[in-house]
C-alpha positions as CSV (number, residue, x, y, z in Angstrom):
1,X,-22.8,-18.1,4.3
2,X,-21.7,-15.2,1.7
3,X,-19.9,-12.6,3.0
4,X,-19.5,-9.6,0.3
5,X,-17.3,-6.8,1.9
6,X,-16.8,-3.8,0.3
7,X,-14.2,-1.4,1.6
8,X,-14.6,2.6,1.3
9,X,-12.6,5.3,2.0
10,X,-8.3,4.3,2.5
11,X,-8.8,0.0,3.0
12,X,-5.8,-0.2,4.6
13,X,-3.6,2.4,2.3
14,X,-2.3,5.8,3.0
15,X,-3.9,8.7,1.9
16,X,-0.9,9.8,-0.4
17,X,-1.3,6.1,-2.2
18,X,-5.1,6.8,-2.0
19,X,-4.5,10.5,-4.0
20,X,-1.9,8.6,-6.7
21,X,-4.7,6.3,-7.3
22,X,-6.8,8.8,-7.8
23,X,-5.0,10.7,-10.0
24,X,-4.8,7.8,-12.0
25,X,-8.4,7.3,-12.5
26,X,-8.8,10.3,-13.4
27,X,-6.4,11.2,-15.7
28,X,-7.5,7.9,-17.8
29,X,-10.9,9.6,-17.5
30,X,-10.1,12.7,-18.7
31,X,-7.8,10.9,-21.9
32,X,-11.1,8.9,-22.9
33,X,-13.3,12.1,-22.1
34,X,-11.1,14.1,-24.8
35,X,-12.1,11.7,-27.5
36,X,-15.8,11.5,-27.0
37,X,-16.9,14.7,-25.3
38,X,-17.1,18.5,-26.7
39,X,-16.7,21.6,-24.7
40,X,-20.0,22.8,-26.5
41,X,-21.9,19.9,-24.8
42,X,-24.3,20.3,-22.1
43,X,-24.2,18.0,-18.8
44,X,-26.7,15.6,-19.5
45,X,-25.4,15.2,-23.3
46,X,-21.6,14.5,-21.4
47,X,-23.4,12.2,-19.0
48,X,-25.4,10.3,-21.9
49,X,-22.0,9.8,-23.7
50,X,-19.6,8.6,-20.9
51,X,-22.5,6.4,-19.8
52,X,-22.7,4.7,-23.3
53,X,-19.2,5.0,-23.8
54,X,-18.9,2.5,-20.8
55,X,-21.6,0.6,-21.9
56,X,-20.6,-0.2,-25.1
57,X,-16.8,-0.5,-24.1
58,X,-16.6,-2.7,-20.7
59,X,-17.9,-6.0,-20.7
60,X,-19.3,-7.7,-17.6
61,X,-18.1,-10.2,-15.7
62,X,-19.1,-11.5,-12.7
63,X,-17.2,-11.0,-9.5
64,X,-14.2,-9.2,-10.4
65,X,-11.8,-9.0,-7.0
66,X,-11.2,-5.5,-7.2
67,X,-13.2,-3.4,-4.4
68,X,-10.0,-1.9,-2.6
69,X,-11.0,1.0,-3.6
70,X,-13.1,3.1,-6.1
71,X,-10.6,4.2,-7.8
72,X,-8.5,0.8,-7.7
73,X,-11.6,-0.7,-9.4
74,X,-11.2,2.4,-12.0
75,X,-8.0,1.8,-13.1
76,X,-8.4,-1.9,-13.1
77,X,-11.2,-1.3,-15.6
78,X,-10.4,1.2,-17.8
79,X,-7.2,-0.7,-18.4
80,X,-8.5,-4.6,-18.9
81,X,-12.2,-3.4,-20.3
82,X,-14.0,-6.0,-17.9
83,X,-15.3,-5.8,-15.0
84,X,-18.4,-5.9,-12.1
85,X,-21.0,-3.3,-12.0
86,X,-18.5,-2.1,-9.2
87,X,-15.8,-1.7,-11.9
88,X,-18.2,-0.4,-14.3
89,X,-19.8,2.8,-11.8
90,X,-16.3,3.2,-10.4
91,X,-15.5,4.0,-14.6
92,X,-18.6,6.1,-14.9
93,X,-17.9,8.3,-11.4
94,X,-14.2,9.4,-12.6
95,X,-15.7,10.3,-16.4
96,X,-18.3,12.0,-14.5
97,X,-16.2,13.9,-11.9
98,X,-13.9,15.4,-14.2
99,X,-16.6,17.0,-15.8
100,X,-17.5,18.3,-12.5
101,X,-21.4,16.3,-12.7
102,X,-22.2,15.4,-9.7
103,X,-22.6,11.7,-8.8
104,X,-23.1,9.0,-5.9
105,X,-22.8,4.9,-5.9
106,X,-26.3,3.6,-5.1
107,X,-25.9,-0.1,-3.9
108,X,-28.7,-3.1,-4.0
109,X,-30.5,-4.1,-1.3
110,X,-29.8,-7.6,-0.5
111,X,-32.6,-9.8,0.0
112,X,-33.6,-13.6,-0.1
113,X,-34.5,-13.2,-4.1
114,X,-31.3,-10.9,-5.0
115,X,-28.1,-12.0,-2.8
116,X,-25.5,-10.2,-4.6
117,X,-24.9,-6.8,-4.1
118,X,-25.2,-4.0,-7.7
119,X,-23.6,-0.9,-8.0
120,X,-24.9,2.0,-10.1
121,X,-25.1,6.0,-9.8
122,X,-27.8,8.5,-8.8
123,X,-26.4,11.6,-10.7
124,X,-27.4,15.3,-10.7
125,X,-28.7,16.4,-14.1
126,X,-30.8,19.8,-15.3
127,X,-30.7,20.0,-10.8
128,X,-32.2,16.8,-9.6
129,X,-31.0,13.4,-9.6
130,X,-31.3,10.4,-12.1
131,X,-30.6,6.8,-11.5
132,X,-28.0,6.2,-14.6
133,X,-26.7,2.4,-14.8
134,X,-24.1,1.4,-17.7
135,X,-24.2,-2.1,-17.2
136,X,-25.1,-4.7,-20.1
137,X,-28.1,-6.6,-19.7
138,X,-28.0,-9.7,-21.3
139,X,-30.5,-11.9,-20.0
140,X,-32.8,-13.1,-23.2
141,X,-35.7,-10.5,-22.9
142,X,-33.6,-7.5,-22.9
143,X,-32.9,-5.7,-26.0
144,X,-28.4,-6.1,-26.2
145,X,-28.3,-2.1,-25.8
146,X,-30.6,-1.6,-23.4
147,X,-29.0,0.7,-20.4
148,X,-30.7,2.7,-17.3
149,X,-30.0,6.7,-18.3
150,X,-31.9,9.5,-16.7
151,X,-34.6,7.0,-14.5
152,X,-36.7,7.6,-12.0
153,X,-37.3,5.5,-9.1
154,X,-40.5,3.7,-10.6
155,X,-38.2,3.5,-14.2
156,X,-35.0,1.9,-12.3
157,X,-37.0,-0.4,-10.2
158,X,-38.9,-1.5,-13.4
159,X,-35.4,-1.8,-15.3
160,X,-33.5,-5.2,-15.4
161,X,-31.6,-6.9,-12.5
162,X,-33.4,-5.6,-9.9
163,X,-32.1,-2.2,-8.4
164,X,-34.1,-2.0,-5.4
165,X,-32.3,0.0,-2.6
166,X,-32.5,2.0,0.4
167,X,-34.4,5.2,-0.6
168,X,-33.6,7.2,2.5
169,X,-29.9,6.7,2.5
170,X,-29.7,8.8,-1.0
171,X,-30.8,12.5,-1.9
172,X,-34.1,12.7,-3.2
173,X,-34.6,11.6,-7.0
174,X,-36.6,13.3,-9.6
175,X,-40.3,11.9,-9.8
176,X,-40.5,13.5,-13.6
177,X,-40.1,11.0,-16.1
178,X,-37.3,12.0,-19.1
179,X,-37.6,9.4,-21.3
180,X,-39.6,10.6,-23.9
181,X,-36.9,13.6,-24.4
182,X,-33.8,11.4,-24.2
183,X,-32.4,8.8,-26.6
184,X,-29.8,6.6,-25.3
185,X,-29.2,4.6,-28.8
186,X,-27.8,7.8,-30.9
């Protein structure tokens, strides 16, 4: 038996440690933010480029202990450069809220063909929501770049790794397909 436990909300810490590490997150954020974000840009151009900032600077691995909390995993992240898709959307949710874009953590549903859990974030762009998933795919088919921005449900599912989840525990997604108007490689 696996037993993956991830803990929300204080795990076991008091809510004045829960604010520092907070804080922290986010004020590493906002320093990376500074260097690749302009005031000029738009919410889905600051969503495209924390998102590929993350891609292109953490690098997976596996099973990284850090799930105390979100922002734990933040800090833990931003400071090594590796981590799990937890690490990685906990990264992407304290770029994106101190821009003030509005995000959630979508989790995997487990099944008999995917047992591990994956973390990624449903965020609100030009008013509805987009599946957006920094995590590098590199599983032989998939092109080294290749990253989840702006998707649908029928794009994400169809994306690699499997990202099958509960629909009815998240806000409804768009149904209008952006891809053709984005480009994630420039």
């Amino acid at each position: 038996v696996k037993v993956h436990v991830v803990t929300t909300g204080r795990a076991g810490v008091s809510s004045a440690e829960v604010h520092a590490y907070e804080q922290k997150a986010y004020d590493m954020a906002r320093k990376i933010n500074k260097t690749i974000l302009k005031e000029s840009d738009n919410d889905v151009v600051k969503a495209m480029k924390i998102f590929y900032w993350v891609h292109n600077n953490i690098s997976f691995v596996l099973s990284t202990p850090q799930y105390e909390n979100w922002a734990v995993a933040a800090i833990n992240t931003f400071t090594k450069r590796y981590s799990s898709c937890y690490g990685t959307w906990a990264v992407c949710k304290a770029m994106l809220d101190v821009e003030g874009i509005e995000n959630v953590c979508v989790v995997r549903t487990v099944s008999n063909t995917w047992r591990n859990y994956h973390y990624w974030a449903l965020v609100k762009l030009n008013g509805e929501w987009y599946h957006c998933d920094a995590q590098r795919y590199f599983n032989g088919v998939t092109p080294k770049k290749y990253f989840c921005f702006m998707m649908t449900d029928k794009e994400i599912l169809a994306a690699p790794s499997n990202h099958a989840f509960a629909k009815s525990k998240y806000p409804a997604r768009s149904t209008t397909s952006v891809q053709k108007y984005i480009d994630v490689y420039s």
